[in-house]
C-alpha positions in Angstrom: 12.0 14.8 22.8 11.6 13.5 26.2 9.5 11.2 26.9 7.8 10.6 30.6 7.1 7.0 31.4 4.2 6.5 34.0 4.7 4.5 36.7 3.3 0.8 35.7 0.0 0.9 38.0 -1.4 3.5 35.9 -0.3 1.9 32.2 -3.3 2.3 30.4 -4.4 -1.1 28.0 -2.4 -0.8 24.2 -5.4 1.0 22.4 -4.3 -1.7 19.1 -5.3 -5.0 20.6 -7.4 -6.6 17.5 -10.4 -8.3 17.7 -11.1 -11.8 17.5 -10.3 -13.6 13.9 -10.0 -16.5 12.2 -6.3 -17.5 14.2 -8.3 -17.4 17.0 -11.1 -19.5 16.5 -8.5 -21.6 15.0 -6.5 -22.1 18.4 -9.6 -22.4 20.2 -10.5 -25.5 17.8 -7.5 -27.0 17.9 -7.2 -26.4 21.8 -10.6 -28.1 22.4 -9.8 -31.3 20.2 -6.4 -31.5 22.0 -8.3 -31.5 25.4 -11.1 -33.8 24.1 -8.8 -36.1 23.0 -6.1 -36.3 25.7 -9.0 -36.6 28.6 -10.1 -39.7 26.7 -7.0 -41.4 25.8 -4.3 -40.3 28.5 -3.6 -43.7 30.7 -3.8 -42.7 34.4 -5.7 -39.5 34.6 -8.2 -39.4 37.7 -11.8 -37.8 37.2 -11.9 -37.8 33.6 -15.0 -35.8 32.9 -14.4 -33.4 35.6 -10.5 -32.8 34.1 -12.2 -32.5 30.4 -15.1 -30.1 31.7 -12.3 -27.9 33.3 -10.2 -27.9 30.3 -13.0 -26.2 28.0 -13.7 -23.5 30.3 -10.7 -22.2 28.6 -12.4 -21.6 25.6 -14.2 -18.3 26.5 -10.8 -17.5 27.8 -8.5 -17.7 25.2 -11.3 -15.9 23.1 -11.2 -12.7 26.0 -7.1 -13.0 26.3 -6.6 -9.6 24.3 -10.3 -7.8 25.2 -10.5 -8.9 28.8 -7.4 -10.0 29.4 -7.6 -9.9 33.7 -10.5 -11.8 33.2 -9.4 -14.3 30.7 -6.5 -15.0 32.9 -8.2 -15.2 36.2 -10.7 -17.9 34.2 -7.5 -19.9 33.3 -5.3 -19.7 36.2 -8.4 -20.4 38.1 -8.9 -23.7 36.4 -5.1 -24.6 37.1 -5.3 -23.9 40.6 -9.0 -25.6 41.8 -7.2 -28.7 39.8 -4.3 -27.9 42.3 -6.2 -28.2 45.1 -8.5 -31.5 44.2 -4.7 -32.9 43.3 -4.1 -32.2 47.3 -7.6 -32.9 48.9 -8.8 -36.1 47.3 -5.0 -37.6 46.3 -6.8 -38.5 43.3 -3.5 -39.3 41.8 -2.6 -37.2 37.9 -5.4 -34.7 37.3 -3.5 -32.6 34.4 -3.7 -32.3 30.9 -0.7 -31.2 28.5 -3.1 -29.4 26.3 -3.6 -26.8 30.1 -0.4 -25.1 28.9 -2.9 -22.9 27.1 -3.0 -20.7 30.1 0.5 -19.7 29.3 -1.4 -17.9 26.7 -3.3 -16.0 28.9 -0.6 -14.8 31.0 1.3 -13.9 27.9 -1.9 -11.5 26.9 -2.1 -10.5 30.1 1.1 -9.3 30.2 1.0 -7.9 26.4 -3.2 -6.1 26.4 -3.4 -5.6 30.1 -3.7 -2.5 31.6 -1.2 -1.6 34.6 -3.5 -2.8 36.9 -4.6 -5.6 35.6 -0.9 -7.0 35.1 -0.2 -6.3 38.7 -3.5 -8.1 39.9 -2.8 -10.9 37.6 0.5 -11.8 37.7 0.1 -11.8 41.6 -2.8 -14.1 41.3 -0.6 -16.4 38.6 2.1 -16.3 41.2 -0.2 -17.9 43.8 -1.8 -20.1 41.5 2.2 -21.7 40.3 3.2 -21.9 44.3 0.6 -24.1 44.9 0.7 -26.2 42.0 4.2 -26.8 43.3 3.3 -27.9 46.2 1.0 -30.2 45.0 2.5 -31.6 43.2 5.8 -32.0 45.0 8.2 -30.4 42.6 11.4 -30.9 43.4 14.3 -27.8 43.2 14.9 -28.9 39.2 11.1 -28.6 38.3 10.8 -25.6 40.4 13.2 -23.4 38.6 12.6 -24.4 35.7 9.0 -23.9 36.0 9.4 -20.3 37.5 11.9 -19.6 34.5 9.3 -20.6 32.4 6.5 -18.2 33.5 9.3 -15.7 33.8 10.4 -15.8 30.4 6.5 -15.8 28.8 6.2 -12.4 31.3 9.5 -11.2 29.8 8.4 -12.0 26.3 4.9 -10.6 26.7 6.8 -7.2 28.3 9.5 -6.7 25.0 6.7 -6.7 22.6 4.6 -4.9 24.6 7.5 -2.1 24.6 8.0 -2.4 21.0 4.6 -1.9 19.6 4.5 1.0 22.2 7.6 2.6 20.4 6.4 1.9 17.2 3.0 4.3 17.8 5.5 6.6 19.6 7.3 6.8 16.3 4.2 6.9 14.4 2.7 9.7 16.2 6.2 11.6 15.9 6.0 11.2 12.3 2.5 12.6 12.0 3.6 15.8 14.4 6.3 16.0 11.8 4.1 16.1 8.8 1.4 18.3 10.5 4.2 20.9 11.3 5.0 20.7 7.7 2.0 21.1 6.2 1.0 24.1 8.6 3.9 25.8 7.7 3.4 25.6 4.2 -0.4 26.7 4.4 1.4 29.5 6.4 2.8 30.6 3.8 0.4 30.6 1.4 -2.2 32.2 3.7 0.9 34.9 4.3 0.6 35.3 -0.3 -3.2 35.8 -0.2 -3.0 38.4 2.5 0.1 40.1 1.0 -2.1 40.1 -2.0 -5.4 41.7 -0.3 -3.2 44.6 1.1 -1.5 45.2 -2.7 -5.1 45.4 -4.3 -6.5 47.4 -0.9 -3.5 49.7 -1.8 -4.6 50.2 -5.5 -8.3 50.7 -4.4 -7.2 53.5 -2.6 -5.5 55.0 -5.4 -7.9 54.6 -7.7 -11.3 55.5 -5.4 -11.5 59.1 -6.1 -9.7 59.0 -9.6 -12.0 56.1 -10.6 -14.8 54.5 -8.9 -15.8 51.9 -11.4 -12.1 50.8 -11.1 -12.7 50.4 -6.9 -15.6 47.9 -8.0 -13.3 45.5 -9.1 -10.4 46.2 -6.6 -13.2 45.2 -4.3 -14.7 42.2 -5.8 -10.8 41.3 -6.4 -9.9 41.5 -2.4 -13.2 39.6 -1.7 -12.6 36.6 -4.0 -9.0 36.5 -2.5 -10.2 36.6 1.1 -12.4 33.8 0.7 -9.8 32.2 -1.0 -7.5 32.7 2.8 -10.9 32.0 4.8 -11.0 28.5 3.3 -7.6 27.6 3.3 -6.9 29.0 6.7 -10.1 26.8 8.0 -7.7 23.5 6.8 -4.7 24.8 8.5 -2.7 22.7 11.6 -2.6 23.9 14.3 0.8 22.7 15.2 3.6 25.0 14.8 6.1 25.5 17.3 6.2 28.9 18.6 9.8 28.5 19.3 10.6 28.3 14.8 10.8 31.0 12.6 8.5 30.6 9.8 10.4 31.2 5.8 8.3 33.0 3.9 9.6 31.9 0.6 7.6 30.4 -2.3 5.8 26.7 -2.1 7.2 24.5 -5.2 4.3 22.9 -6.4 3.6 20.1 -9.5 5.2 23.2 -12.1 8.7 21.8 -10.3 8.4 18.3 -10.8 10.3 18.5 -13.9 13.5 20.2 -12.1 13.1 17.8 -9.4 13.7 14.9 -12.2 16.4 17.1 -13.7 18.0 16.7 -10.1 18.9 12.6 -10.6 21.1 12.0 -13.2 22.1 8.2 -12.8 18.5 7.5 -13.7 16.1 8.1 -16.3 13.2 10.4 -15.1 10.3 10.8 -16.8 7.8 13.0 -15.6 4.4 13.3 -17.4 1.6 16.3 -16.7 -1.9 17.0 -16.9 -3.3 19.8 -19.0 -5.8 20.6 -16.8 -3.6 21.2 -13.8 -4.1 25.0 -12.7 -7.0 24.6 -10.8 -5.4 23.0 -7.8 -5.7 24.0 -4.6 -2.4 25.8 -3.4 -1.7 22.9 -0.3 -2.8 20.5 -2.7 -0.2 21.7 -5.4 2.0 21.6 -2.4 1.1 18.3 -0.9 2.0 16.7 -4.7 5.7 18.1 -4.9 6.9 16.8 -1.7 4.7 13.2 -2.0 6.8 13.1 -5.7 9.7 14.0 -4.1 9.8 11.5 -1.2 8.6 8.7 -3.6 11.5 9.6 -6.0 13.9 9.4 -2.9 12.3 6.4 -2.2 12.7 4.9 -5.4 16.3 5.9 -5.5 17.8 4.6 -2.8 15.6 1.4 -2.4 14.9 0.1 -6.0 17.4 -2.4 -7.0 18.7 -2.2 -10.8 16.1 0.2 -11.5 17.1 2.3 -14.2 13.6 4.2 -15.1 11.4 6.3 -12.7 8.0 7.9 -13.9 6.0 10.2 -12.0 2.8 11.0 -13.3 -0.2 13.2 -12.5 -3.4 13.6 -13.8 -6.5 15.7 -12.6 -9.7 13.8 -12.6 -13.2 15.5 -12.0 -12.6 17.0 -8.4 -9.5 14.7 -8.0 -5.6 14.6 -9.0 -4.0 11.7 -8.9 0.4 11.1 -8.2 1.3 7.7 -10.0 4.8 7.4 -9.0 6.0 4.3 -10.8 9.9 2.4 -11.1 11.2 -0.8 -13.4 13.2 -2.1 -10.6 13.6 -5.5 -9.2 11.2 -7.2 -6.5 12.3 -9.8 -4.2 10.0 -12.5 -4.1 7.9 -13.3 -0.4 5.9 -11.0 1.7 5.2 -7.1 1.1 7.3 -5.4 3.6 6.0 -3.4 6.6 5.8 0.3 5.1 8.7 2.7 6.4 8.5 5.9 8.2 9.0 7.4 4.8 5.3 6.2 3.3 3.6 6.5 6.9 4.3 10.2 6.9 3.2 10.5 2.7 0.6 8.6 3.9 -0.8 10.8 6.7 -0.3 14.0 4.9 -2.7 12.9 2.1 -5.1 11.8 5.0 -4.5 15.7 6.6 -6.1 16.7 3.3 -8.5 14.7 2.8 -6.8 12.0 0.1 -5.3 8.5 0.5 -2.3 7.1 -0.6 -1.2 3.0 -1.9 2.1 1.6 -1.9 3.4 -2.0 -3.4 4.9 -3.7 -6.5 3.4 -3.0 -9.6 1.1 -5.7 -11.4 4.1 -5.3 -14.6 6.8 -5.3 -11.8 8.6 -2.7 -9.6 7.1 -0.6 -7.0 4.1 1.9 -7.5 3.3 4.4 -5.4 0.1 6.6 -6.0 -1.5 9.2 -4.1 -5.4 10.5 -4.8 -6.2 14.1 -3.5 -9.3 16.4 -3.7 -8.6 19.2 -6.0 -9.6 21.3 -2.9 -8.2 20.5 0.1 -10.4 19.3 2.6 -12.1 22.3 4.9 
């Protein structure tokens, strides 16, 4: 796929900037102590109230850094540079505060939540606001290049994640085309059945119309129960398909399969348990629960370590069915891993109809994986 990248003035801002949470009123607590403090007890610093009042104005700043980042910045930067110009006016001797390193934070957000725009007004802004603060406070060539490496480096560092949180909802999205394209083909294919159906039983009502008409009633209540069968699952079809790919009209494997798809792994011990009340499901549902089952079992496989049982389970539940796909094997101790492309695309194609889907180890150990779908897919 190729992708187009628009020019940076017209970036839009990342549409997953979260909002405002305990870690931040955290930082702002600890940044406002630091400034409190150091105002108080830092030997040598000129207009101490003044200094301390212009510290906390960063507070509503680092707040706004990731929902109005331009302005956050602009407060910040703003600060550092009317300090700048006392510094040169008055002579007043130190007016800074270690704790004002904050608005390297604010640049960073800038750089990271910012829309195109906002990063090119900003950073030209910061640029303005660091050249003068150089100047006042007569930096020689050492300070100056480390101090523009500096800023550099937080731009640079705001830019790479930036970038990679972009390709991850690039991957993301691909993996939900992917599933979508899936799912419409195989609810393709069963709306192709129903119809093949409908012209089989419109075939024997012809037969049988003049022969027996009695017999016709029930062709026809037969083709009318099927159609509305195909009306409602056409109305939860994707409409994604590339026009370009030939659709296989072959049969769906459904939750009847499961048991060959255990039979398929012999280094492991498979158990696969069924509901009695299973025949009822929905034909993309029945669908949706082989290939979750299979990808979890795939899953399992490959990533369980020293596992050497796998059960897959399904029971129907009132207008739900439920996948339990469960393994003995070994978790490493620490935090639950980021979910992989593999669960993000189970994931959205229990969303597509209308279920949802939980992944992580098992309160008895191992990793569980279960899946709740409507008994009819969603319309």
């Amino acid at each position: 796929m190729i992708t187009v990248r628009r020019p940076l003035w017209h970036e839009p801002r990342p549409a997953d900037a979260p909002p405002v949470g305990r870690r931040d009123w955290l930082l702002v607590g600890v940044f406002a102590v630091a400034v409190a403090v150091e105002s108080i007890v830092r030997p040598g610093l000129a207009w101490r109230p003044l200094v301390a009042v212009l510290g906390l104005a960063l507070v509503p700043a680092l707040l706004w850094r990731r929902g109005r980042p331009l302005v956050a910045a602009l407060i910040g930067w703003s600060v550092a540079g009317l300090l700048s110009i006392l510094q040169l006016t008055t002579h007043g001797g130190d007016l800074g505060l270690y704790s004002m390193m904050a608005i390297l934070i604010l640049l960073y957000s800038l750089v990271r939540w910012g829309s195109g725009r906002e990063i090119v007004a900003g950073t030209v802004f910061v640029a303005v606001v660091v050249t003068l603060g150089m100047y006042a406070s007569s930096a020689g060539g050492a300070d100056i290049f480390g101090g523009s490496v500096l800023v550099l480096l937080i731009v640079a560092l705001a830019a790479v994640f930036r970038y990679r949180a972009d390709l991850w909802q690039r991957q993301r999205r691909e993996i939900r085309n992917q599933e979508r394209v899936a799912l419409a083909r195989e609810l393709h294919d069963i709306v192709a059945h129903h119809v093949s159906a409908i012209a089989v039983q419109a075939q024997a009502g012809r037969v049988v119309a003049g022969v027996q008409p009695e017999k016709a009633v029930e062709v026809l209540a037969t083709i009318e129960a099927e159609a509305s069968r195909t009306l409602t699952e056409m109305r939860s079809m994707v409409r994604v398909l590339r026009e370009e790919e030939a659709v296989a009209y072959s049969p769906q494997r459904g939750v009847a399969d499961l048991p060959a798809l255990a039979r398929a792994d012999t280094e492991l011990n498979i158990q696969v348990s069924l509901g009695d009340s299973l025949t009822r499901l929905a034909r993309p549902v029945d669908a949706a629960l082989y290939r979750l089952a299979q990808e979890a079992l795939t899953n399992a496989v490959r990533h369980a370590r020293n596992a050497t049982h796998i059960g897959i389970d399904v029971r129907q539940a009132g207008a739900v069915v439920r996948l339990r796909v469960t393994d003995d094997g070994r978790i490493e101790p620490g935090p639950v891993p980021e979910p992989g492309f593999g669960l993000l695309g189970m994931a959205e194609r229990t969303q597509l109809l209308g279920g949802s889907l939980t992944a992580g180890p098992g309160s008895e150990g191992g990793w569980v994986v279960e899946a709740v779908l409507p008994v009819r897919a969603r319309t």
